[in-house]
C-alpha positions as CSV (number, residue, x, y, z in Angstrom):
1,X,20.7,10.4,3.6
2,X,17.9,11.5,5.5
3,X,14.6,10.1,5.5
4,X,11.4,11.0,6.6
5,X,8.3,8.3,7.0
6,X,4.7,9.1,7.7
7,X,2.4,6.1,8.9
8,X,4.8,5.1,11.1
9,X,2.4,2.3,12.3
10,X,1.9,0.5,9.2
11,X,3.1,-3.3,8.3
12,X,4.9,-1.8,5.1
13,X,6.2,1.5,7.7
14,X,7.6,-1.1,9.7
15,X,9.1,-3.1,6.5
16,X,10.6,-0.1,5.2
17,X,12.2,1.6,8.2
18,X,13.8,-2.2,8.4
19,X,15.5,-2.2,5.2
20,X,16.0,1.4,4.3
21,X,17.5,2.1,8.1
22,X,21.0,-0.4,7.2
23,X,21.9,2.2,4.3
24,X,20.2,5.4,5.6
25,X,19.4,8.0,8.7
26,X,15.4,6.8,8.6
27,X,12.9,9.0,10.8
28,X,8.8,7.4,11.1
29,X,6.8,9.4,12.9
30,X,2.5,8.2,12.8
31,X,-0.4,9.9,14.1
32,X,0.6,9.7,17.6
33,X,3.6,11.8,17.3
34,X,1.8,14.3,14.5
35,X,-1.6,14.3,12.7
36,X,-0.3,15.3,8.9
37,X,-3.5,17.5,8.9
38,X,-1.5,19.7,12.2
39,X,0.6,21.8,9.5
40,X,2.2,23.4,12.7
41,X,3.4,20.2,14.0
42,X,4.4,19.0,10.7
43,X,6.6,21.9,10.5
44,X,8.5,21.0,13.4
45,X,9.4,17.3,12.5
46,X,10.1,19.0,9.0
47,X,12.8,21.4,10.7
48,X,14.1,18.8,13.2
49,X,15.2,16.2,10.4
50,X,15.5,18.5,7.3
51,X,14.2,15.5,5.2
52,X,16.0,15.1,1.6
53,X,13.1,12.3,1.0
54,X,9.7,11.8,2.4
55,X,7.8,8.7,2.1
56,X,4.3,9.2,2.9
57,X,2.6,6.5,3.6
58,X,0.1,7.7,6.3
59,X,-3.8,7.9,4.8
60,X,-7.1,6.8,6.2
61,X,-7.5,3.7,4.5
62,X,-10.1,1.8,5.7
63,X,-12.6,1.9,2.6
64,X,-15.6,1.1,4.4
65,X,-14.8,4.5,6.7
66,X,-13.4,6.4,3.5
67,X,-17.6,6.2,2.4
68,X,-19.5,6.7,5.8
69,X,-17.0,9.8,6.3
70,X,-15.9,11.5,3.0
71,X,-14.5,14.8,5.0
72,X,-12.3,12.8,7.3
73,X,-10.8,10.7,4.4
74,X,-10.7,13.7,2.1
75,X,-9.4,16.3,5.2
76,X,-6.5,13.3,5.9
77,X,-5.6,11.5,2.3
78,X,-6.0,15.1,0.4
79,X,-5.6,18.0,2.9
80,X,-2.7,15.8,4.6
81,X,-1.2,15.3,1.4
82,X,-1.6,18.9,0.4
83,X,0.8,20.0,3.9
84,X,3.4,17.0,3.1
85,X,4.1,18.5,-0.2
86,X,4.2,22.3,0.7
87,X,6.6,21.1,3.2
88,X,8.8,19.3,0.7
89,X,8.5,22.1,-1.9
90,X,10.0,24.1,1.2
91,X,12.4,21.6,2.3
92,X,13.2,21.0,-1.1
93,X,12.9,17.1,-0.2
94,X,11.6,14.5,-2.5
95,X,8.5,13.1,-2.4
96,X,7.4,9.5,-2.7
97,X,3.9,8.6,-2.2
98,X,1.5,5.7,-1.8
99,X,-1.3,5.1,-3.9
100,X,-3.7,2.4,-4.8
101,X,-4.8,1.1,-7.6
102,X,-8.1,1.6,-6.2
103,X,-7.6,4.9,-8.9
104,X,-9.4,2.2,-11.9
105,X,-13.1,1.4,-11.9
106,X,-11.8,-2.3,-12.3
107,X,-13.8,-3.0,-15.5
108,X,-10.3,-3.9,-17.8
109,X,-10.1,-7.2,-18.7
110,X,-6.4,-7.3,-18.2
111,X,-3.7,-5.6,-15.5
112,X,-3.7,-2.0,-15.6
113,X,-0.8,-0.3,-16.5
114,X,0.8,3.4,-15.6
115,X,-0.7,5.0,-19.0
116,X,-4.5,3.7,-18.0
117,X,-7.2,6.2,-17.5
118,X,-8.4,6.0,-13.4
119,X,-12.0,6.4,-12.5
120,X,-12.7,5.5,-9.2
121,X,-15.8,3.9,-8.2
122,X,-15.1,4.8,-4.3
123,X,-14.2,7.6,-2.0
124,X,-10.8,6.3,-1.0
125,X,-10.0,6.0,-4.7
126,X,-11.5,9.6,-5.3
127,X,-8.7,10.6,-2.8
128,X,-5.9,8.7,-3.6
129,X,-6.0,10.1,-7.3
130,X,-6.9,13.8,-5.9
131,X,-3.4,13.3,-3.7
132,X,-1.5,12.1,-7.0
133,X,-2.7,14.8,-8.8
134,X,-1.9,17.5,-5.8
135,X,1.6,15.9,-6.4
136,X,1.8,15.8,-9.9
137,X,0.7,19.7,-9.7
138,X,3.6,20.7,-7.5
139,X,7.1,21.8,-7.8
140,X,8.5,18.8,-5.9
141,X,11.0,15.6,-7.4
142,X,8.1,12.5,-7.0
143,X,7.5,9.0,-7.2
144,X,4.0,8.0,-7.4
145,X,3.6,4.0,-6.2
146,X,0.3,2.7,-7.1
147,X,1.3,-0.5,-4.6
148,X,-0.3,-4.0,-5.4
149,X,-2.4,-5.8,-2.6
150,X,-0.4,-5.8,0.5
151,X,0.8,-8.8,2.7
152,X,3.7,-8.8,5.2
153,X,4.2,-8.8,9.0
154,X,2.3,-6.1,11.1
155,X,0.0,-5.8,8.3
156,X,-3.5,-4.8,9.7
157,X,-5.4,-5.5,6.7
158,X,-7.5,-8.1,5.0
159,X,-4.5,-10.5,3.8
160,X,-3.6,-10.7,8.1
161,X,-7.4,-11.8,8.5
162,X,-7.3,-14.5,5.2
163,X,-3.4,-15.6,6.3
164,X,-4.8,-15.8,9.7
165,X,-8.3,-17.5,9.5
166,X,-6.7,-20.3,7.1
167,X,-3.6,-20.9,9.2
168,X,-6.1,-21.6,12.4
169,X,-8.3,-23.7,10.4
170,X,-11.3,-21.3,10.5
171,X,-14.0,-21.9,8.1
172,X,-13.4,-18.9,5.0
173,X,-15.4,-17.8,2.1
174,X,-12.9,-15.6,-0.8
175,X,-14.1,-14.2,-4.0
176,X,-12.8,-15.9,-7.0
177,X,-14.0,-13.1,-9.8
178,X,-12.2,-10.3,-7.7
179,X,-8.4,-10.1,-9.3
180,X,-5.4,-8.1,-7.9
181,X,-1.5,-8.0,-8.0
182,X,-0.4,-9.2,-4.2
183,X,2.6,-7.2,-3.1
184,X,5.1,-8.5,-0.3
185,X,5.8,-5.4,2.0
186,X,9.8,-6.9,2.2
187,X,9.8,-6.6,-1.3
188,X,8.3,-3.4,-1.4
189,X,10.7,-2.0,0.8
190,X,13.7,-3.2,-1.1
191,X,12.4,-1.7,-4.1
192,X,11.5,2.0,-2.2
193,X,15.3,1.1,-1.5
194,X,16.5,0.9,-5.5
195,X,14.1,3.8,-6.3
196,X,15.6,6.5,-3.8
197,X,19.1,5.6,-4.9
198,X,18.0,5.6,-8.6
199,X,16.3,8.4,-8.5
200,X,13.3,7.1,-10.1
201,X,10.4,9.5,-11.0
202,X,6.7,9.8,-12.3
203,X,4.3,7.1,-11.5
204,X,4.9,3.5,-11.2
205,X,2.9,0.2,-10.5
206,X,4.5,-2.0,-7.8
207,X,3.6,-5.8,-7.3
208,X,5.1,-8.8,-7.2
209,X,5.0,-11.0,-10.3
210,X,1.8,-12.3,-11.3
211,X,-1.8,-11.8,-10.5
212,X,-4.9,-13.8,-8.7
213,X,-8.3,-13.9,-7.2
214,X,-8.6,-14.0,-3.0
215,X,-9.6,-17.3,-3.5
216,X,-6.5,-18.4,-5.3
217,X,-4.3,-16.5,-2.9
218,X,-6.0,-18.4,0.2
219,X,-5.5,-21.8,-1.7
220,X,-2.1,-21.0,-1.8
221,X,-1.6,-20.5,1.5
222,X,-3.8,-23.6,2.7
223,X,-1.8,-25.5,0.2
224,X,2.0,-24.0,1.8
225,X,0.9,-24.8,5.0
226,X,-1.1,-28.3,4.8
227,X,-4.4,-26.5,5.9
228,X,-8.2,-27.0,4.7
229,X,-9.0,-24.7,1.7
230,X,-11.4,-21.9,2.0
231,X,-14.5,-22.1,0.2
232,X,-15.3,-20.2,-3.0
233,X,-18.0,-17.5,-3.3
234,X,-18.8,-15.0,-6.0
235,X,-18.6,-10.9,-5.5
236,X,-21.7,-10.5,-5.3
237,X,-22.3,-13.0,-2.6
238,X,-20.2,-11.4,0.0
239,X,-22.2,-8.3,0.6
240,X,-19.4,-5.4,0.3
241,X,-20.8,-2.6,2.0
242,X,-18.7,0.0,0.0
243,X,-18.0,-0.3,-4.3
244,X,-14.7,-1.8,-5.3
245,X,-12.8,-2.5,-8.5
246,X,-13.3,-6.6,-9.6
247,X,-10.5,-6.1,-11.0
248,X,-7.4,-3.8,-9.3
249,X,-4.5,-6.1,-10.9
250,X,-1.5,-3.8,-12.1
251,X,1.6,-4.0,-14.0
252,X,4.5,-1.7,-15.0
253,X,5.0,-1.0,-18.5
254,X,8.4,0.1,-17.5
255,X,9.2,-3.6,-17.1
256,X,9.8,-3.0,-13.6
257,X,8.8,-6.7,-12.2
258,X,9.6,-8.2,-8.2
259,X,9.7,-12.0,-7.9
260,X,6.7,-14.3,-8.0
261,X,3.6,-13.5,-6.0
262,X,3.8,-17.4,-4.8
263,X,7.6,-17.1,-3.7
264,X,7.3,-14.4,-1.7
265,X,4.1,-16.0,0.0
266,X,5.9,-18.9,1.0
267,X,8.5,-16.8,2.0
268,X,6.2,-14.8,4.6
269,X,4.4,-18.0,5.8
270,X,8.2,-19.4,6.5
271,X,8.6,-16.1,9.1
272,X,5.3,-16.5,10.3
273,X,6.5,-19.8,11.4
274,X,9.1,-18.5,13.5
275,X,7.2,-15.6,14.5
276,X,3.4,-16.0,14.4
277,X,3.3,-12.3,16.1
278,X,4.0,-11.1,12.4
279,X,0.0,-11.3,12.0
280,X,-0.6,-9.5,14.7
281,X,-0.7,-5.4,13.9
C-alpha cells in the first residue's frame, strides 16, 4: 500500500513514517518539497505516487500566528486542505486528517467526546473544524483524528520545552486549571497503523489513557526523572496572548482507548535517555 504524508517535518510525521514504513510503501513530502496551497505541485507528487491513502498532517499550527495572521492560517489549514481532498477525490485515495481538539470552547466539565458540539474560541480552532467540515462535505473515504496533546521525539511543541526545561533543572511555572488528554506520537502512529488496515471511518478522538493539567504532566516527569518540580500557577497568571480551551481533554465513545498517559511518558523519557536529540526538532 501506498502512502502519502504531508508535514513531513513533524515529530508525529517522523513517528509515523517510522512505524507505518515496516508494513507499507510510505512517501512524506513537507513544505520544502511542496506548499499544499501550490495545487500544481501537489498534482505532481499526487501523479508520482498515486496515493491509496493520504495522511495530512501539514497545517500552520502555531496558535499565537494562527491569530496575528488569520489569511495565512485559513489560506494553509483550509485552502490546503481544500487541494488535498480534490486530489484524493481524484486519486480516489483515502483521506485521514489531523485535527485538534482545539474544535471545543473548553467550558465541559468532563472529556469531550466525538458527538460534542465544537465552538472554537481561536482561529486555529476556526480552521481545523472549517478543514473537518471541507472533508466531511466531500466525496472521499475519511478519518477525522481529533489527536490529544502531543509529546514524542522531534516534537517542536510545548511538551519538548516543559520535558526539556524540567530535565535541565530550569526554573518552570505550568497551569494546574488547564486539562488535556496527552498523546504519545509512537502510540499515535501504531494506531494510524490499526486504522488504515481497519478501515476505520468518521471522526475519532485519539489519546492515551487518562487526562491531566500541565502541571501534573511536568510533576510526572520531574518525578520519572529525580528532577525539582515546576512550580504551580493559575491560567490566568500566565498571560496567553491568544484564547484557549481550559479544558481540551477527549475521549472516544467508541471505546477506542491507548495505554496510560503515565506509561508512555516514562516510556519516552527512557529514549530520551539514550538519545537526548529526541527533544531537539
Amino acid at each position: 500500500m501506498r502512502v502519502l504524508v504531508t508535514g513531513s517535518s513533524s515529530g508525529l510525521a517522523k513517528a509515523i513514517v517510522a512505524i507505518l514504513g515496516a508494513r507499507m510503501e510510505v512517501f512524506p513530502f513537507g513544505k520544502t518539497d511542496c506548499d499544499i496551497r501550490d495545487m500544481d505541485g501537489l498534482k505532481r507528487i499526487f501523479a508520482h505516487i498515486s496515493p491509496q491513502v493520504c495522511i495530512h498532517l501539514a497545517a500552520v499550527t502555531d496558535i499565537d500566528l494562527c491569530e496575528s495572521e488569520p489569511e495565512l492560517a485559513r489560506a494553509v489549514n483550509v485552502g490546503g486542505t481544500e487541494n488535498i481532498v480534490k486530489l484524493c477525490e481524484g486519486f480516489k485515495a483515502r483521506l485521514i486528517f489531523a485535527s485538534s481538539p482545539f474544535v471545543f470552547d473548553g467550558t465541559k466539565v468532563s472529556e469531550y467526546i466525538e458527538q460534542d458540539l465544537p465552538s472554537p474560541l481561536n482561529v486555529y480552532g476556526k480552521t481545523k473544524l472549517e478543514a473537518e467540515k471541507v472533508i466531511q462535505g466531500s466525496r472521499v473515504p475519511f478519518l477525522i483524528l481529533r489527536l490529544g496533546w502531543l509529546f514524542g521525539p522531534y516534537v517542536s511543541r510545548f511538551s519538548a520545552k516543559l520535558v526539556g526545561s524540567v530535565l535541565a533543572g530550569q526554573t518552570l511555572r505550568l497551569a494546574t486549571d488547564t486539562i488535556f488528554t496527552p498523546l504519545y506520537t509512537i502510540d499515535c502512529a501504531h494506531f494510524i497503523l490499526r486504522a488504515i488496515t481497519e478501515n476505520l471511518e468518521g471522526v475519532l478522538h485519539i489519546g492515551n489513557y487518562g487526562s491531566c493539567s500541565a502541571y501534573e504532566f511536568g510533576c510526572v516527569v520531574a518525578d520519572l526523572a529525580g528532577r525539582e518540580k515546576p512550580l504551580p500557577a493559575r491560567f490566568e497568571e500566565l498571560n496567553f496572548k491568544t484564547p484557549r480551551p481550559r479544558n481540551f481533554s477527549i475521549r472516544s465513545k467508541t471505546g477506542l482507548a491507548l495505554r496510560d498517559w503515565k506509561e508512555a511518558l516514562a516510556c519516552f523519557l527512557d529514549a530520551v535517555s539514550e538519545n537526548p536529540l529526541f527533544l531537539c526538532a
